[in-house]
PADOFI-78438 format. One record per residue (C-alpha): residue number from 1; x, y, z. Coordinates in pm, 1 decimal. Layout:
<recs>
<rec NUM <X Y Z>>
...
</recs>
This chain:
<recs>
<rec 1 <2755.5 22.1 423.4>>
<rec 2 <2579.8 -20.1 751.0>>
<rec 3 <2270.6 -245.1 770.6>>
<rec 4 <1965.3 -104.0 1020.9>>
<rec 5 <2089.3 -358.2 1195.6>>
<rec 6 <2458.0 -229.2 1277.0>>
<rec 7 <2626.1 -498.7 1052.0>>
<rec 8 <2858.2 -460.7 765.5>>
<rec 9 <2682.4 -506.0 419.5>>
<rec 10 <2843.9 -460.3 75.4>>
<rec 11 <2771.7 -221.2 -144.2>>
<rec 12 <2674.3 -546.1 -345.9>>
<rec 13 <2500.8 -713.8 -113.4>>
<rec 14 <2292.3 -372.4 -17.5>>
<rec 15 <2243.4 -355.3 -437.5>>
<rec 16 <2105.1 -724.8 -468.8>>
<rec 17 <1872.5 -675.8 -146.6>>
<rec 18 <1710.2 -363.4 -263.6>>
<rec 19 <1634.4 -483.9 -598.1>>
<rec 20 <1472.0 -783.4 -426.8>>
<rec 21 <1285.7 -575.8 -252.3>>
<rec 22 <1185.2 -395.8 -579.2>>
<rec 23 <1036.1 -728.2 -691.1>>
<rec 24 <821.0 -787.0 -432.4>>
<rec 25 <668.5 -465.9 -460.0>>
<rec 26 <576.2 -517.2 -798.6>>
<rec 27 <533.1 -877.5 -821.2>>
<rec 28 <222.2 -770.7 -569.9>>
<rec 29 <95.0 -501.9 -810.3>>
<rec 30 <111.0 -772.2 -1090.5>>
<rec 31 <-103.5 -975.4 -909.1>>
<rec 32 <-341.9 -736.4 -815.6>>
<rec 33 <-398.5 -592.7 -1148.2>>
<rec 34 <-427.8 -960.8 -1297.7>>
<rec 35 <-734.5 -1036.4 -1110.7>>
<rec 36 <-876.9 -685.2 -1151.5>>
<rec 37 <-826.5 -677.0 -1500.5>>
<rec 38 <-1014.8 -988.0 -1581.2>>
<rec 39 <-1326.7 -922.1 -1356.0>>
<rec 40 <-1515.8 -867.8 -1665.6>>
<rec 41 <-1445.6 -1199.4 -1816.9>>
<rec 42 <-1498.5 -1339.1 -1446.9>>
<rec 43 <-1853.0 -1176.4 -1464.5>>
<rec 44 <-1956.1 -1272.8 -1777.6>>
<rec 45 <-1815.7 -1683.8 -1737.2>>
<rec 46 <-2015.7 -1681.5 -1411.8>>
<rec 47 <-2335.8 -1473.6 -1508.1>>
<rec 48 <-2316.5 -1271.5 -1220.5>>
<rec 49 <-2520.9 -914.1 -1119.1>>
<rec 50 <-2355.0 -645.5 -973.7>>
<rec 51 <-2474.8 -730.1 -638.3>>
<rec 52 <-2312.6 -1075.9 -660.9>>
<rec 53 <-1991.0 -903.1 -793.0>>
<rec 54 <-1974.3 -692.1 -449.1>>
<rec 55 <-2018.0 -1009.6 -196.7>>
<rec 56 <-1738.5 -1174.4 -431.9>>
<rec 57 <-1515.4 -869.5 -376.1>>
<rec 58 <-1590.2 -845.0 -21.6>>
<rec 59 <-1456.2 -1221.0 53.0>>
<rec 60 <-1100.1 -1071.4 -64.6>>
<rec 61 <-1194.3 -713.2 156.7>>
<rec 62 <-1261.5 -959.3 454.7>>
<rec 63 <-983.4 -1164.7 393.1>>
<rec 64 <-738.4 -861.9 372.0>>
<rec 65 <-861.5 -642.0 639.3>>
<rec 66 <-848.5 -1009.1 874.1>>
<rec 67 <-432.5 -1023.8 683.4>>
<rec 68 <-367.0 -697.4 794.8>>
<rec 69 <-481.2 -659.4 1164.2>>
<rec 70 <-263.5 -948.6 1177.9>>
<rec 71 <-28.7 -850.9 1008.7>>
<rec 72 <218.2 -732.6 1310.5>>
<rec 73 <211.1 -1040.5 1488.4>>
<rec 74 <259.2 -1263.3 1214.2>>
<rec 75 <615.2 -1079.2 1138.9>>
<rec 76 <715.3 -1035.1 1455.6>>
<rec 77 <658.2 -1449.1 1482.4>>
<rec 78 <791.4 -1517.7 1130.5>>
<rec 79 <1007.5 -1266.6 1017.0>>
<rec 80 <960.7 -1033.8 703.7>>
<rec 81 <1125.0 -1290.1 475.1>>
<rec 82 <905.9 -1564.8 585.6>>
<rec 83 <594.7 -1406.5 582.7>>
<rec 84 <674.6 -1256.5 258.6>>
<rec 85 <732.9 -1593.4 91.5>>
<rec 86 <424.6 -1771.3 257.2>>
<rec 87 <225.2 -1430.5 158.3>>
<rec 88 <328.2 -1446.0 -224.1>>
<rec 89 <300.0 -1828.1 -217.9>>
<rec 90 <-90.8 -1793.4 -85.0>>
<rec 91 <-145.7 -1490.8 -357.8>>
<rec 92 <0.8 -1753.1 -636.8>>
<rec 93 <-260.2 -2042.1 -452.4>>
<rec 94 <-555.1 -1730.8 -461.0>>
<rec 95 <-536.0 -1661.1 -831.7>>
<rec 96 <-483.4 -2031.0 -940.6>>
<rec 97 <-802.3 -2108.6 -705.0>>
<rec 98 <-994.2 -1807.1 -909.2>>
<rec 99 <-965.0 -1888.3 -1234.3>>
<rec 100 <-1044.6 -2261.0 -1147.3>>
<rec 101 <-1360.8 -2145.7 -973.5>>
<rec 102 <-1427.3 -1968.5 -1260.6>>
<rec 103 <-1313.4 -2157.1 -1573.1>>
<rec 104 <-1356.2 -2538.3 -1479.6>>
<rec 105 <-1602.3 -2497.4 -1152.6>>
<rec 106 <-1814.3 -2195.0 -1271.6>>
<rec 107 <-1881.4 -2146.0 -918.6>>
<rec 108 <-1913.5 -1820.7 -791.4>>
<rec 109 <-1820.6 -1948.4 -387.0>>
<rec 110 <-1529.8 -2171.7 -596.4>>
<rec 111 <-1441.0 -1768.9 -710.1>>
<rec 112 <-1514.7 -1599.6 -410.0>>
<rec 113 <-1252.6 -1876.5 -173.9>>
<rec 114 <-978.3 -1755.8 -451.1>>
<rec 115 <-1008.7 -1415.1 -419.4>>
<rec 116 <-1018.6 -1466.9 -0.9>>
<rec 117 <-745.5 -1633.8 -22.7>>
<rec 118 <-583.0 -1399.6 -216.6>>
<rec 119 <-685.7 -1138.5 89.9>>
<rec 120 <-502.5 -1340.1 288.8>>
<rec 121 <-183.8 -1354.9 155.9>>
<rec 122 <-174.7 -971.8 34.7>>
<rec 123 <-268.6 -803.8 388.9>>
<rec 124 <70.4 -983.5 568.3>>
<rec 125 <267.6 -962.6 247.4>>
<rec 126 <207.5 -581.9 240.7>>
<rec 127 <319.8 -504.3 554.3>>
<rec 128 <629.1 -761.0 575.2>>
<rec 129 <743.9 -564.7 265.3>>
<rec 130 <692.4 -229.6 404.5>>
<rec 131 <900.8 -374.0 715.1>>
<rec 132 <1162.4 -478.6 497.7>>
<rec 133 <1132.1 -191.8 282.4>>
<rec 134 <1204.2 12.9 559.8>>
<rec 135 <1523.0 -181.9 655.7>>
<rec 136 <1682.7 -74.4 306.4>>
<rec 137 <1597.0 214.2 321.5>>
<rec 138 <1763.9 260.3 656.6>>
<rec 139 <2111.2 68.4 487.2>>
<rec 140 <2102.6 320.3 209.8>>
<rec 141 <2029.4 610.9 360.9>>
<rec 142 <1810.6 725.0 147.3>>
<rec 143 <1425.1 807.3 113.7>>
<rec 144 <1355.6 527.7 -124.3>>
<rec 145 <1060.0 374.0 -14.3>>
<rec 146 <784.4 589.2 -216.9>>
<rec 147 <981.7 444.8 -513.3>>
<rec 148 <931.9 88.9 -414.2>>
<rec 149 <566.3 232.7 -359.7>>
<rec 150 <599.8 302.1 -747.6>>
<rec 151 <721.4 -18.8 -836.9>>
<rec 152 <379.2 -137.3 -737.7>>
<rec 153 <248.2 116.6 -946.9>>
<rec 154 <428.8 -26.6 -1215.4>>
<rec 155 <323.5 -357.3 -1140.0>>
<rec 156 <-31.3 -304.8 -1170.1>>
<rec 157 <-1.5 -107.5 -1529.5>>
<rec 158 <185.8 -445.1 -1661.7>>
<rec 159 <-81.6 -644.5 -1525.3>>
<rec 160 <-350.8 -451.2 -1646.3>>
<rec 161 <-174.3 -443.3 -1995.5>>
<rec 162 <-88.3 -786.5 -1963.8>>
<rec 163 <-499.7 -880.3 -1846.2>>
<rec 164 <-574.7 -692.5 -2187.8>>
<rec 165 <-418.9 -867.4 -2395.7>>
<rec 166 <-565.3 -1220.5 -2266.6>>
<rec 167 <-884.3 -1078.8 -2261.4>>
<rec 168 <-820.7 -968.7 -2629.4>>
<rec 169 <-719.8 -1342.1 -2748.3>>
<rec 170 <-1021.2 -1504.2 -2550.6>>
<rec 171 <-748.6 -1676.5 -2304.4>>
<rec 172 <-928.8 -1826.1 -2075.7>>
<rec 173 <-922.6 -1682.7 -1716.1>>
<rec 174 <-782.1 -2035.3 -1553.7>>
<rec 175 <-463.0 -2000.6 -1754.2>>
<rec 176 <-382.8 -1659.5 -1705.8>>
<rec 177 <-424.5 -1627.7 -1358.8>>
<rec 178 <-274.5 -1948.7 -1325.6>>
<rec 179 <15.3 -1802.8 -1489.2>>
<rec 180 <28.7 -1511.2 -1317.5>>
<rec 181 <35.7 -1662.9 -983.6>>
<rec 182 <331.7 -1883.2 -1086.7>>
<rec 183 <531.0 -1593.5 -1167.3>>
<rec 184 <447.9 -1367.3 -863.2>>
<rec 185 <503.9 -1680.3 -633.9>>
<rec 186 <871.8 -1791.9 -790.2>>
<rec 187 <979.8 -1440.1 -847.1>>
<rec 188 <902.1 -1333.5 -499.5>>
<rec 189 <1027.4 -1629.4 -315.6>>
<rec 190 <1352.6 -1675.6 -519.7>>
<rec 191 <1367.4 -1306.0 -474.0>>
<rec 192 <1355.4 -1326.8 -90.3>>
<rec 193 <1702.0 -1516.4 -66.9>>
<rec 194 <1825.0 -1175.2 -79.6>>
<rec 195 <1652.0 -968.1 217.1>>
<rec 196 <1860.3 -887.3 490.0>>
<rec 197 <1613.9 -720.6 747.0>>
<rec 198 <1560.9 -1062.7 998.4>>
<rec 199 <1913.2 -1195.7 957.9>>
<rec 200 <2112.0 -911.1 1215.8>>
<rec 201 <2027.6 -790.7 1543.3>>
<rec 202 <1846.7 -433.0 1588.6>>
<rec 203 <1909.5 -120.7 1813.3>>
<rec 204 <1681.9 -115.2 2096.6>>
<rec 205 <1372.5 137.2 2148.5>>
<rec 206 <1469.9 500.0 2251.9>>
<rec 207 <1243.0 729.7 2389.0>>
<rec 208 <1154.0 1088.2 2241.0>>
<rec 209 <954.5 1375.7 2308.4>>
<rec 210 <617.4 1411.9 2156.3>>
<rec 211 <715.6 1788.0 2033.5>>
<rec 212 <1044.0 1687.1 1919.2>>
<rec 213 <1047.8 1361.2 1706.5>>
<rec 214 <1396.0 1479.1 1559.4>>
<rec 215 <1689.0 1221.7 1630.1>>
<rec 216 <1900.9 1351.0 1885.4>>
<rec 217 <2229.6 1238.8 1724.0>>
<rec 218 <2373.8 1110.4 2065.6>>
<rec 219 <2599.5 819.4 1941.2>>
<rec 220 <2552.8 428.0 1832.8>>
<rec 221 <2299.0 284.9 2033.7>>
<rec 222 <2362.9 -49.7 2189.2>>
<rec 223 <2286.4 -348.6 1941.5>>
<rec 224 <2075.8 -657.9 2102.1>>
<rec 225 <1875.6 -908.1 1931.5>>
<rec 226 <1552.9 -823.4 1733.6>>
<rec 227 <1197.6 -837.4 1982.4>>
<rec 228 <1458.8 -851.0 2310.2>>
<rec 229 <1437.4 -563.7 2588.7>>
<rec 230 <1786.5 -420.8 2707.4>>
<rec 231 <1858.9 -694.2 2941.1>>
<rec 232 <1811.9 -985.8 2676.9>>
<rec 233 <1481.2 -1064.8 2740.5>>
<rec 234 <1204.5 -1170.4 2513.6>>
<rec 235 <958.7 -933.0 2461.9>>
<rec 236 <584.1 -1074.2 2417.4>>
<rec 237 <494.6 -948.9 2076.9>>
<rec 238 <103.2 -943.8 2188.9>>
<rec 239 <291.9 -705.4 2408.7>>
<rec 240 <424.8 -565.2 2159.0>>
<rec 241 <138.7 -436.9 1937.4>>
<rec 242 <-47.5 -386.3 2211.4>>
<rec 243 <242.5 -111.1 2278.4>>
<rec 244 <172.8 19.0 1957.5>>
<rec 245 <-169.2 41.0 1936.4>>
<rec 246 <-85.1 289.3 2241.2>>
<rec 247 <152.1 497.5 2099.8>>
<rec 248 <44.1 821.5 2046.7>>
<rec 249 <311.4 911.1 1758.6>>
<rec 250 <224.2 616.7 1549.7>>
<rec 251 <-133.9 690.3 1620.0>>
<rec 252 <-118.7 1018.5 1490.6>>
<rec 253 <105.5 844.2 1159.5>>
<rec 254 <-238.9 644.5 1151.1>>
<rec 255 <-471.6 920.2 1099.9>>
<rec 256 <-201.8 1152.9 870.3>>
<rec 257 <-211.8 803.7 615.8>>
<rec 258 <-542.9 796.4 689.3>>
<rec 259 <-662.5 1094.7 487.5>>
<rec 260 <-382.0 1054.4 181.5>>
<rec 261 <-504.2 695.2 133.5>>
<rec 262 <-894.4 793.1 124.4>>
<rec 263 <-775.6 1062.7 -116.4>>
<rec 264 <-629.2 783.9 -309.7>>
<rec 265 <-864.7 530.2 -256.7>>
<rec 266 <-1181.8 720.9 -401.5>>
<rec 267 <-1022.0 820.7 -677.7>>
<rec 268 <-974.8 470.0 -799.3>>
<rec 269 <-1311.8 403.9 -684.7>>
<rec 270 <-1537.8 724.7 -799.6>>
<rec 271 <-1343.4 948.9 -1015.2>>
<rec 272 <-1462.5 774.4 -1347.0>>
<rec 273 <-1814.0 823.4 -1236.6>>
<rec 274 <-1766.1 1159.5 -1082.9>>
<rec 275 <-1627.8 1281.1 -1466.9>>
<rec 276 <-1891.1 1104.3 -1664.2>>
<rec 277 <-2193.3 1175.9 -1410.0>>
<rec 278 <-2062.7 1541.3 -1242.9>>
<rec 279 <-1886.2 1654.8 -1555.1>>
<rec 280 <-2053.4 1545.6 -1851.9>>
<rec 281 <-1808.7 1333.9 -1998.3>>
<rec 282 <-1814.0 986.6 -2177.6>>
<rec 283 <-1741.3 647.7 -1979.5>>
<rec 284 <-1416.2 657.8 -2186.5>>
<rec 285 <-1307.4 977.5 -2072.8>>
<rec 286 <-1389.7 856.6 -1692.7>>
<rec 287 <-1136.7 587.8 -1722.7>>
<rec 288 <-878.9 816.4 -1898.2>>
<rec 289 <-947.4 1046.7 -1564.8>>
<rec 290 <-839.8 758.5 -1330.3>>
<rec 291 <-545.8 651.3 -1624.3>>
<rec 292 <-411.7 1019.7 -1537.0>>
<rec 293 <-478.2 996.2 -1188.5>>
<rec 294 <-250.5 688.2 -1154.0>>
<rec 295 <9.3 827.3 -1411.4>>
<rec 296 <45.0 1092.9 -1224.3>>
<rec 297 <40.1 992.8 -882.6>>
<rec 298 <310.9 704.9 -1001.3>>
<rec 299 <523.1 1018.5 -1094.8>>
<rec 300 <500.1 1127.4 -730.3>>
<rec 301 <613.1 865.4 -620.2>>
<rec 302 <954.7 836.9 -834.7>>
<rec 303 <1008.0 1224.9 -780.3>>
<rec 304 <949.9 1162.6 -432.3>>
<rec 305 <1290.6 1022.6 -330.3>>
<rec 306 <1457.7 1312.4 -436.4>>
<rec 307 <1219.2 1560.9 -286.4>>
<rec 308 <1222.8 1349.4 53.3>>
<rec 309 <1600.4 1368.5 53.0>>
<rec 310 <1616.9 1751.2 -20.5>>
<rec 311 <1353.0 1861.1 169.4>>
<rec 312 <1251.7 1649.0 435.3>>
<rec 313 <942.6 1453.7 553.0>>
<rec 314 <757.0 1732.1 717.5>>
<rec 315 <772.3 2002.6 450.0>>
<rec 316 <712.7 1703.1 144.1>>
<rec 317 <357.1 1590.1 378.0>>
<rec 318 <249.6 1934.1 378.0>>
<rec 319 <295.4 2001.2 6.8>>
<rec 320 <139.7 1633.3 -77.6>>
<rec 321 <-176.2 1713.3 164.1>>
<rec 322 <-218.4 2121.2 54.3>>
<rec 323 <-144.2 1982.2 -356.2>>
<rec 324 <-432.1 1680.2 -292.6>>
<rec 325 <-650.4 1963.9 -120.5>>
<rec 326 <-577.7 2225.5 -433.2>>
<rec 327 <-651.1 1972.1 -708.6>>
<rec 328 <-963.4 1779.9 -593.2>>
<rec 329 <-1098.5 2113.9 -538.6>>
<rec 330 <-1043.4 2235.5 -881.2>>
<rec 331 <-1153.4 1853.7 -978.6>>
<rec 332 <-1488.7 1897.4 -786.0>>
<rec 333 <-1556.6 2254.0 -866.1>>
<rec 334 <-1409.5 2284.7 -1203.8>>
<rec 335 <-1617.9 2505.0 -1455.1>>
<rec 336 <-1513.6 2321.9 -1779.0>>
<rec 337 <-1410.3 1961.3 -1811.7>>
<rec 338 <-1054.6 1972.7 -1937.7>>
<rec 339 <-995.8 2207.8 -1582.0>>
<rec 340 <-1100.6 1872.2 -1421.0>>
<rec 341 <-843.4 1665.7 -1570.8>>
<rec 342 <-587.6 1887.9 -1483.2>>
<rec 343 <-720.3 1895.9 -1110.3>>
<rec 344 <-659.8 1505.6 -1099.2>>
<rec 345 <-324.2 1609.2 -1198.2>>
<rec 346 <-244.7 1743.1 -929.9>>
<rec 347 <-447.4 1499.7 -667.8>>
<rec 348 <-235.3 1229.9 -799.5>>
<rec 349 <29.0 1417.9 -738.1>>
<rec 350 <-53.5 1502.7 -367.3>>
<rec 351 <-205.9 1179.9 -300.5>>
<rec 352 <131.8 1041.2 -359.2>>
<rec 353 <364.9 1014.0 -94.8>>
<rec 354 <134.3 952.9 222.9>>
<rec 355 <142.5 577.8 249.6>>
<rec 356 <522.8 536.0 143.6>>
<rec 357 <614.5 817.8 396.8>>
<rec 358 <360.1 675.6 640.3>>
<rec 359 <529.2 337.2 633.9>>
<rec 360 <901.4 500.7 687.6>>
<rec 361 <795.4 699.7 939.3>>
<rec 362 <634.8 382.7 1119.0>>
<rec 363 <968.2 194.9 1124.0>>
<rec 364 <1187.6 472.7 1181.9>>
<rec 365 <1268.0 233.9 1523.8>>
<rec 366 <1368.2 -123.0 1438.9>>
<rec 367 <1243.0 -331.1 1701.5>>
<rec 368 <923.1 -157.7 1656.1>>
<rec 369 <914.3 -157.3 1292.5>>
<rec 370 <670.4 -483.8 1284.4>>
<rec 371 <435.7 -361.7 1524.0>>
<rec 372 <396.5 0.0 1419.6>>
<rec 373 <369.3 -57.0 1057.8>>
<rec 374 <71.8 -326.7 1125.2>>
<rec 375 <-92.6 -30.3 1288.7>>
<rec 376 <-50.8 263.3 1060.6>>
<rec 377 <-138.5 -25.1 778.0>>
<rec 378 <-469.0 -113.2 943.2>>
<rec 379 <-549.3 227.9 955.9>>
<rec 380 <-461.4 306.6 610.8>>
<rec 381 <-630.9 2.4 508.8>>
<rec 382 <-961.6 111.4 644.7>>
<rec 383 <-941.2 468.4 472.1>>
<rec 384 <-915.1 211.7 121.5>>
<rec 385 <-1240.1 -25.9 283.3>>
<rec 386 <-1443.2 190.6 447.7>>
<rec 387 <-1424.8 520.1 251.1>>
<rec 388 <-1510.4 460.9 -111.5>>
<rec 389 <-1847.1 286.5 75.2>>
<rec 390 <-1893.8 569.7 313.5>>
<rec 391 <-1877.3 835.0 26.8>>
<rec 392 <-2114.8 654.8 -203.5>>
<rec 393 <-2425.8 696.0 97.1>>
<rec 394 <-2343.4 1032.0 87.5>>
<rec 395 <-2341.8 1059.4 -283.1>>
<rec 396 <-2720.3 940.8 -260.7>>
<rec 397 <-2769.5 1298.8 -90.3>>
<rec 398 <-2571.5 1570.3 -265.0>>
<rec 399 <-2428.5 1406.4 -590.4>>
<rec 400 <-2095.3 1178.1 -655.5>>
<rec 401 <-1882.5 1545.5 -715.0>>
<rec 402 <-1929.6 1715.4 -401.7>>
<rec 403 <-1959.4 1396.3 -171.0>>
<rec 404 <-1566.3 1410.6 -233.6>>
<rec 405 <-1537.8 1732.7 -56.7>>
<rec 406 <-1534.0 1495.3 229.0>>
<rec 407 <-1246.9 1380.0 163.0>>
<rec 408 <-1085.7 1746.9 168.8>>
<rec 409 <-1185.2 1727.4 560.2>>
<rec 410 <-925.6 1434.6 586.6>>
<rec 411 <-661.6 1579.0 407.6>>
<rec 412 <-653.1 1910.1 651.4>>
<rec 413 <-620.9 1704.5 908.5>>
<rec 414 <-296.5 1521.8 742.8>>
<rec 415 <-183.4 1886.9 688.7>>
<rec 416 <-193.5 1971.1 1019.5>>
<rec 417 <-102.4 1644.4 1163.3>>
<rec 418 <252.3 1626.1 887.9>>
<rec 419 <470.2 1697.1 1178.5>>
<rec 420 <474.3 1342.2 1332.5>>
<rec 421 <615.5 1197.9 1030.7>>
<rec 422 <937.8 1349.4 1133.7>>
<rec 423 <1205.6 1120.1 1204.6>>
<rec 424 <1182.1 974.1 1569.0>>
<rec 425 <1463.0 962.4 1779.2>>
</recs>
């Protein structure tokens, strides 16, 4: 096999760094859902209101919105296996520092510093392992980033079973996070031996036309050192993101992610409410809503290798934005409440793909990979922020249900916009 890079790799050696990979993506859904899963245990040991409970959470939203922005520069200075490591390693530091805040300290700023810190570490993390998620990707030849997508999927539901079960034996939240960190911080950084994406030299930049991002299949392109121009020279990676903050193709990438991940991100944060409040049903039922949201869209995103290979990016975007469309439409409008469930089906299923193919499509070019994928990430990032917020002022004015007909204005414009995922030349 052929590394991104244009050096030899095993078949072996290809194996061992995508199941690495694998482990990172996971290891960060573990931690996520550890945290997350114990927030009731956190509220209770520090007596906190619900207001209290949103400045805590916005220390980790400030902390990995801050992570993110800088995300580009920070791989393009450290590599993805560095800032990987140091990510995971901070994560590990975050959740030991919240459940001492919360445990021993029963401090609620003690909490808040963990969970920032946790911020911190996830924003770079995130988009080092999309970079080097990419790269594998690229050796295998295959569309296997929404599965490493799903691997965080996975990670979360064993955290969140995992957080259930200490919170059904009374363990204290100090020990499980602590634990928890441990194992995301070894696993990821003995798992990092094996990446591959920093150790070769890239291709240099090409350019393409903005109505044809198809690769022009004219021969091997000239191999010279990762963040060097043609002649050798160091690019300034200031330069660099600047670059991509002014390209118009990863732009456009920006704003197609943009509307998947709000269609993803107020799901997990008002489809429980929207079923118990809009359609009648119990609080139980509204978490079973988001359990079959999540099930399903983890489906998509296993299925979505073999669609993406088959089919293409392009046609796979449209079906993802027109299915997300169909089914929170049904969701919203829905005369009877088990037509609701199955319109969550099918937003799962369309809300999918768009941040896996998003992040592909962002480091289709190597030496651009860090810089782009910041971009589109910071983007997507403030779809997951800024939305969920954004649709609760509007609930206050026509009702949780058809405030997410918003969202449906997003996800046309990914329909249209599914074109510029197409593979850049």
């Amino acid at each position: 096999m052929t590394t991104p890079a244009g050096t030899t790799a095993t078949a072996a050696q290809v194996t061992a760094w995508r199941n690495a990979v694998v482990v990172a993506y996971g290891a960060s859904g573990l931690a996520f859902a550890s945290w997350v899963s114990r927030l009731p245990a956190i509220r209770d040991a520090l007596d906190l209101t619900p207001g209290n409970i949103g400045v805590i959470l916005l220390c980790m939203t400030l902390g990995s919105f801050a992570s993110v922005s800088a995300s580009g520069l920070i791989v393009l200075r450290l590599g993805s296996k560095r800032t990987i490591r140091t990510g995971s390693i901070m994560v590990g530091a975050g959740l030991l520092a919240a459940g001492f805040g919360t445990t021993v300290l029963a401090s609620p700023a003690a909490t808040a510093i963990g969970l920032a810190i946790i911020g911190l570490g996830t924003g770079s993390w995130n988009t080092a392992s999309n970079v080097e998620g990419a790269a594998v990707e690229r050796a295998l030849g295959r569309h296997i980033m929404p599965r490493l997508h799903g691997a965080f999927s996975l990670g979360t539901v064993a955290g969140a079973g995992l957080g259930a079960a200490a919170a059904a034996v009374s363990l204290p939240v100090f020990w499980h996070l602590a634990a928890a960190g441990t194992v995301v911080a070894v696993s990821v950084a003995t798992a990092a031996s094996w990446f591959r994406a920093d150790a070769t030299p890239v291709a240099p930049e090409r350019s393409y036309s903005p109505d044809n991002f198809e690769d022009p299949g004219t021969g091997p392109l000239p191999v010279i050192a990762a963040g060097t121009t043609s002649g050798g020279v160091p690019l300034d990676n200031k330069r660099k993101i600047a670059r991509a903050w002014r390209d118009r193709r990863t732009l456009l990438l920006g704003v197609l992610v943009l509307g998947l991940a709000l269609a993803e991100g107020a799901a997990g944060d008002w489809v429980a409410l929207a079923l118990a409040d809009g359609h009648g049903q119990t609080d139980a039922a509204g978490a079973a809503g988001y359990g079959l949201f999540v099930t399903f869209m983890t489906i998509g995103r296993f299925a979505g290798t073999v669609l993406l290979d088959k089919y293409g990016r392009v046609p796979v975007m449209r079906w993802c934005a027109a299915m997300a469309v169909l089914g929170l439409g049904v969701f919203v409008f829905a005369p009877v409440p088990w037509l609701a469930y199955a319109g969550l089906a099918l937003w799962g299923l369309g809300a999918s793909l768009g941040f896996p193919v998003g992040m592909s499509a962002a480091a289709d070019n190597p030496a651009m990979a860090a810089a782009r994928v910041s971009v589109v990430s910071t983007i997507g990032y403030a779809a997951f922020l800024c939305g969920p917020p954004l649709l609760g002022l509007l609930a206050e004015h026509v009702g949780i249900l058809h405030s997410l007909l918003a969202v449906m204005v997003m996800l046309a414009v990914s329909f249209v916009l599914s074109p510029v995922a197409r593979k850049a030349g």
